[in-house]
C-alpha positions in Angstrom: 74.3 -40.1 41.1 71.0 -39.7 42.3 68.3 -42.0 40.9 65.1 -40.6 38.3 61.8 -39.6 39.8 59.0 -41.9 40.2 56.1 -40.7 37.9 53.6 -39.8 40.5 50.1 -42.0 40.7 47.9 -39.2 41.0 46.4 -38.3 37.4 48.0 -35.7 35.2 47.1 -34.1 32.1 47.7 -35.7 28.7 47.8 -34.0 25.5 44.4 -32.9 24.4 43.4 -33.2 20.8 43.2 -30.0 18.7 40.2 -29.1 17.5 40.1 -28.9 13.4 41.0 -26.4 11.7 38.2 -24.1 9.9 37.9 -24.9 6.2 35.0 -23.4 4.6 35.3 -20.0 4.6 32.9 -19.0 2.0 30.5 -20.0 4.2 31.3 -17.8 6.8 31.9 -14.9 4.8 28.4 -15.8 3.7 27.1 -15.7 6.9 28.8 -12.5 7.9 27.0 -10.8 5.1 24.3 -12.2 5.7 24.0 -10.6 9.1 25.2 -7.3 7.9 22.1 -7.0 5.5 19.5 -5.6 6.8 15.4 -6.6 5.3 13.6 -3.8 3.8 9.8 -3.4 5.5 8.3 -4.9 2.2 10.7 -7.6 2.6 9.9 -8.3 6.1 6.2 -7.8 5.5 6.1 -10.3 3.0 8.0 -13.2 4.8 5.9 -12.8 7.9 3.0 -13.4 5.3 4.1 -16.2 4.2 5.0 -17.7 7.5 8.5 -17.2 7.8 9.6 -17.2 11.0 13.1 -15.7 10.6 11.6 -12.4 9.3 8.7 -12.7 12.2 12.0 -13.0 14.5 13.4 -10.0 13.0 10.4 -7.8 12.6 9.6 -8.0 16.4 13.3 -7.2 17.4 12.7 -4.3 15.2 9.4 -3.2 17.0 10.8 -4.0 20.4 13.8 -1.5 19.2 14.0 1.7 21.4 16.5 3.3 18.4 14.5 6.3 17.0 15.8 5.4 14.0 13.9 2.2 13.8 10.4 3.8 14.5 9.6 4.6 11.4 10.2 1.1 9.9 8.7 -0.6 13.2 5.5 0.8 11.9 5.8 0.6 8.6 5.9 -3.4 9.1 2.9 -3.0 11.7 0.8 -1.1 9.4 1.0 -3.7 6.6 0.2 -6.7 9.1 -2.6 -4.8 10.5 -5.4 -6.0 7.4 -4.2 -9.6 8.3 -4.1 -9.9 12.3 -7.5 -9.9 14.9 -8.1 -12.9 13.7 -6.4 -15.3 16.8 -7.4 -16.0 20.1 -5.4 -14.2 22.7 -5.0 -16.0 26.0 -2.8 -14.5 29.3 -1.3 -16.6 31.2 -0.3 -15.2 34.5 0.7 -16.7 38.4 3.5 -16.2 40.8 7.3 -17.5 40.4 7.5 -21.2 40.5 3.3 -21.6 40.3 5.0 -23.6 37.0 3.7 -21.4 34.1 6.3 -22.4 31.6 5.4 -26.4 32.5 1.9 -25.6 31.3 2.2 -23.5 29.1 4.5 -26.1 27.7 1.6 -28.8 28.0 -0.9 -26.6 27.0 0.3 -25.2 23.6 1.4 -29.3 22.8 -1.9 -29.8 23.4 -3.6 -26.9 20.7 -1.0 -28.0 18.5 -2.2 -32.2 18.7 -5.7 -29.8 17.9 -4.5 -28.3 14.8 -3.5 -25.2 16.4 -0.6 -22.9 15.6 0.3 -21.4 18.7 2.7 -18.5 19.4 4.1 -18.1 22.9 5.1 -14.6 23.4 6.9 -15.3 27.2 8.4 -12.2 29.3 11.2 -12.4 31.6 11.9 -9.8 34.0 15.0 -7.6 34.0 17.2 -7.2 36.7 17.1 -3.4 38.3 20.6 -3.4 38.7 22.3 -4.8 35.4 18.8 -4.3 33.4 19.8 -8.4 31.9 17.4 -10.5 31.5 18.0 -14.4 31.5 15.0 -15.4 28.6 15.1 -18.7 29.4 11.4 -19.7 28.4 12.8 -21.7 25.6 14.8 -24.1 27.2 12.3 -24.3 30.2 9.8 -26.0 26.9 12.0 -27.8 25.1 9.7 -30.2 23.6 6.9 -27.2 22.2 10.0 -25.5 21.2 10.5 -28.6 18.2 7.2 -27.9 17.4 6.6 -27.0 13.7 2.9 -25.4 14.9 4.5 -23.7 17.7 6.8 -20.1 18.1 8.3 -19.2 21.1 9.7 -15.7 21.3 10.9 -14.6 25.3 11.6 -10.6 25.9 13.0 -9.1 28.4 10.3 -6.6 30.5 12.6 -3.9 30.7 11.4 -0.9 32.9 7.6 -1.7 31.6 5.2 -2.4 34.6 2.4 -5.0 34.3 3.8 -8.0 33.3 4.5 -7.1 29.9 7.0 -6.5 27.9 6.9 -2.8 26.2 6.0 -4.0 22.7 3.5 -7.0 23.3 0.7 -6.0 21.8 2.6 -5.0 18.5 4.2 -8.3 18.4 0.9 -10.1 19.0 0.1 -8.5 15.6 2.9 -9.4 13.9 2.0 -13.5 14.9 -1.4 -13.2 13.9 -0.2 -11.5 11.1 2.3 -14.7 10.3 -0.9 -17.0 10.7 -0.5 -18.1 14.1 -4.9 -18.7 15.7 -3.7 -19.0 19.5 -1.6 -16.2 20.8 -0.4 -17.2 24.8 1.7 -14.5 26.7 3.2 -15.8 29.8 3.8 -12.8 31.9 6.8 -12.0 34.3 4.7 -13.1 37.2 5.0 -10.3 40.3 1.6 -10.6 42.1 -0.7 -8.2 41.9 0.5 -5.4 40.1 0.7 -7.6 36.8 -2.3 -6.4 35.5 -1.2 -4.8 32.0 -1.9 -8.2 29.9 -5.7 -7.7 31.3 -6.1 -4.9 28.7 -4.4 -6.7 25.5 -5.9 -10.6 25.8 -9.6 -12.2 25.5 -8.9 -14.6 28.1 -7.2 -13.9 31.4 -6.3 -17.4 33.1 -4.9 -17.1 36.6 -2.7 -19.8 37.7 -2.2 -21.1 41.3 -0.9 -23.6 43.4 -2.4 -25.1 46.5 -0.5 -24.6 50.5 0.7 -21.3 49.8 -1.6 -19.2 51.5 -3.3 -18.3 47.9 -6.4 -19.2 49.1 -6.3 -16.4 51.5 -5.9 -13.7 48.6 -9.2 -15.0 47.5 -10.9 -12.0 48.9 -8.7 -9.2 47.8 -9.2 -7.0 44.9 -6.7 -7.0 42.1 -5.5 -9.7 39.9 -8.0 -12.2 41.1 -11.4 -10.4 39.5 -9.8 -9.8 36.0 -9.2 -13.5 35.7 -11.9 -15.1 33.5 -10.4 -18.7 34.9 -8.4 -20.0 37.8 -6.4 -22.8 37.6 -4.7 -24.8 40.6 -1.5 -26.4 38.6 0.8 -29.0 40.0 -2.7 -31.4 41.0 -0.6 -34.7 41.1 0.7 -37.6 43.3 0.0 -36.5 47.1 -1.4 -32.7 46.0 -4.4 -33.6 44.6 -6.2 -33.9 47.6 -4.9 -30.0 48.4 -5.3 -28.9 44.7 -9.2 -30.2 45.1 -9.4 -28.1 48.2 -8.1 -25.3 47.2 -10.5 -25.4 44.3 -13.7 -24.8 46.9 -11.9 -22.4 48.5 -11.1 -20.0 45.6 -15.0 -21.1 44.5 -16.2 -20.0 47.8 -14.0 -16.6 46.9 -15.3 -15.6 43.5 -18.8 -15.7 44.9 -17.6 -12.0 46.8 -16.9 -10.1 43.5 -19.7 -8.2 42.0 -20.4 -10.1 38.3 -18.3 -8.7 35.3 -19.5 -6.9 32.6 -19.0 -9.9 30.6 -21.5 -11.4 32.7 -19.3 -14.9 32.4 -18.8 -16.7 35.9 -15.2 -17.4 36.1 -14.2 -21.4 36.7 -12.0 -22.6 38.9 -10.4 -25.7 38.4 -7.1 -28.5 38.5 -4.5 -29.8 36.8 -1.5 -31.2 36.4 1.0 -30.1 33.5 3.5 -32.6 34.3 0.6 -35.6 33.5 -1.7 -33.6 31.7 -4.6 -34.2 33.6 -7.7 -31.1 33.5 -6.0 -29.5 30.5 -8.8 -30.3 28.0 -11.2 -29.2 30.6 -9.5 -25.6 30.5 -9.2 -25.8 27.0 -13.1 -26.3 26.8 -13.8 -23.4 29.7 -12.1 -21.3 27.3 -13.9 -21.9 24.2 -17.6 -21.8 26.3 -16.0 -18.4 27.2 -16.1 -17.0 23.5 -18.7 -18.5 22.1 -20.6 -16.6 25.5 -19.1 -13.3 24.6 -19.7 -13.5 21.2 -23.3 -13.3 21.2 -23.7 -11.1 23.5 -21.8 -8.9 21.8 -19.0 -8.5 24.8 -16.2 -10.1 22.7 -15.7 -7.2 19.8 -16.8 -4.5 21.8 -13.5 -5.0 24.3 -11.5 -5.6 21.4 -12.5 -2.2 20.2 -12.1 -0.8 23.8 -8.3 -2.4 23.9 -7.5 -0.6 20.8 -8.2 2.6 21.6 -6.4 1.5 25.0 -3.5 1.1 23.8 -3.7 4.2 21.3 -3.4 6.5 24.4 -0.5 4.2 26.0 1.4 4.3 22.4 1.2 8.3 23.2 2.5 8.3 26.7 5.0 6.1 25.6 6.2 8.0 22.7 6.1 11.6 24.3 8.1 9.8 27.3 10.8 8.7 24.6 10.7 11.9 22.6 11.5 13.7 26.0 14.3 11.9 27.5 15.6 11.9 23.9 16.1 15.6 23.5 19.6 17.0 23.2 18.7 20.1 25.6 17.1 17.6 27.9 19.9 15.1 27.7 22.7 17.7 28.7 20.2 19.4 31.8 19.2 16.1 33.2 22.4 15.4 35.0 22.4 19.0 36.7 19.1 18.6 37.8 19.5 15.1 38.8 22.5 16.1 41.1 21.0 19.3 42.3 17.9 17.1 43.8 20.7 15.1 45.6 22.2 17.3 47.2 18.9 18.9 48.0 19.3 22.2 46.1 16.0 21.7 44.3 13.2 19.8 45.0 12.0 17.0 42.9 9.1 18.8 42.0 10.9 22.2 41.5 13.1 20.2 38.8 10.6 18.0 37.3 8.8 21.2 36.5 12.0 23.0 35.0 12.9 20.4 32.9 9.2 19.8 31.2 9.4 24.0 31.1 12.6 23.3 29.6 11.4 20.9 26.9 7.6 22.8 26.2 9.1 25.4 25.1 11.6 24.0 22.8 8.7 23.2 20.9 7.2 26.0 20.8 10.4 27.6 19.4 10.6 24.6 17.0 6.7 25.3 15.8 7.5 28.9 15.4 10.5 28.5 13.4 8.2 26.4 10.7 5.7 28.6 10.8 8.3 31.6 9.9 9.3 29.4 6.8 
């Protein structure tokens, strides 16, 4: 008879404990309903008014929609927050991956908030080109500004929009304002030198940087560096202050080669440290010596005029670019083309010009046929 098995003395798996059973299920037939209703414009309208940040939520998913059906809604809602937004400032917040813009953004808007302020951080995250996903992690990155009752947070995903900027910013800057929020921040994706986009929808352009990267040798290259209206070297703490402080005189020494702006305002350059807070009340006082500079001479509503019509011709390319690729004649002779370019049967030229002949002069038959009428 052979004798039982010793229980081994390695661990082994006991019996878990099963989690409870769900009871209330009113509540999430609730719920479910809940989700399936969607607001009216009016409805949305008037919750943003009033501060409701659910229906602010909502309204900028709707905006930031690319379903034609939504379009007509999307600006419905925009048209009746228009009489109650320009009345924030709008600062852009800009610098390359891991200069720490979510850290001070983070310190910063805590900051406005301790003032008063009630601050709306519109972040972008950039998409990948392969899966077009986007992580839009911004909130957990400021975790404490997040609990704040004076503070939104609202990541997108950049999508295929160059600049920095997600493809419905500026209409979701008008929705916060709308909702009562004074200090609109956008954090932008942060790609160098090509992010210039938030330039043309903010007042104030801050440019952040870090010292012992070689940033101080960009100093005298075009680009990025003369839009900003500050420049900030973050991460000044501990044994990088004495960097940071150099850094300073050499991006100084730099802004001296740019011809002056039509703002005439001399852009600062200065240090800090969002994980101490150290030089943020300094920036916060650059900025406000900024508009009250621009405001009498005039410079401050004159580019807020200029960004409007701005972004009246980009609300046109955009919309003709949507209208095309969402043609049912262009949709079925994309493919063709597309494959006929690959396996060099056409030109790229030769087909671009095809299909825009192609989709011309389906409107033309369209304008004809209402004219017949």
């Amino acid at each position: 008879m052979s004798s039982p098995k010793k229980q081994s003395g390695s661990l082994h798996e006991k019996a878990g404990i099963s989690p409870p059973e769900i009871t209330n299920v009113a509540a999430i037939h609730q719920i479910k309903k809940n989700r399936k209703q969607q607001p009216s414009s009016t409805e949305l309208i008037g919750g943003i008014l009033h501060g409701n940040r659910t229906a602010l939520s909502r309204a900028i998913t709707l905006v930031e929609s690319t379903n034609p059906e939504h379009t007509a809604k999307a600006n419905e809602v925009i048209n009746g927050c228009l009489p109650h937004a320009n009345k924030s400032i709008r600062i852009g917040i800009t610098g390359v991956p891991g200069v720490g813009k979510s850290t001070f953004i983070e310190a910063f808007g805590s900051f406005l908030t301790r003032l008063g302020k009630k601050v709306a951080v519109l972040a972008v995250d950039p998409s990948s080109s392969l899966s077009h996903g986007s992580i839009l992690g911004d909130k957990t990155r400021m975790e404490e500004l997040v609990k704040d009752e004076n503070a939104f947070i609202r990541p997108s995903a950049s999508g295929d929009t160059l600049g920095g900027v997600a493809r419905k910013t500026r209409e979701s800057i008008i929705l916060c304002e709308a909702a009562g929020f004074d200090t609109i921040i956008i954090e932008t994706v942060g790609v160098g030198q090509s992010e210039t986009a938030v330039h043309s929808m903010v007042d104030f352009f801050l440019l952040l940087k870090i010292s012992g990267a070689g940033d101080e040798l960009q100093g005298i290259k075009r680009g990025i560096m003369e839009m900003a209206d500050a420049i900030v070297i973050n991460k000044a703490d501990g044994d990088n202050i004495k960097k940071a402080n150099q850094a300073k005189l050499e991006f100084n020494r730099a802004l001296h080669l740019f011809p002056p702006k039509k703002s005439n305002w001399q852009p600062k350059v200065t240090t800090c440290s969002a994980i101490t807070g150290e030089g943020i009340l300094e920036i916060w006082t650059t900025i406000l010596s900024y508009f009250e500079q621009t405001n009498e001479s005039g410079f401050f509503p004159e580019k807020r005029k200029e960004q409007n019509q701005f972004w009246m011709m980009e609300t046109i390319n955009e919309q003709l670019k949507l209208n095309f690729y969402n043609q049912p004649e262009i949709i079925s002779q994309l493919e063709q083309n597309k494959k006929a370019v690959q396996n060099d049967e056409i030109s790229p030229f030769a087909a671009a010009q095809r299909l825009l002949k192609l989709y011309f002069n389906k409107g033309t038959e369209v304008q004809s046929h209402k004219g017949t009428k």
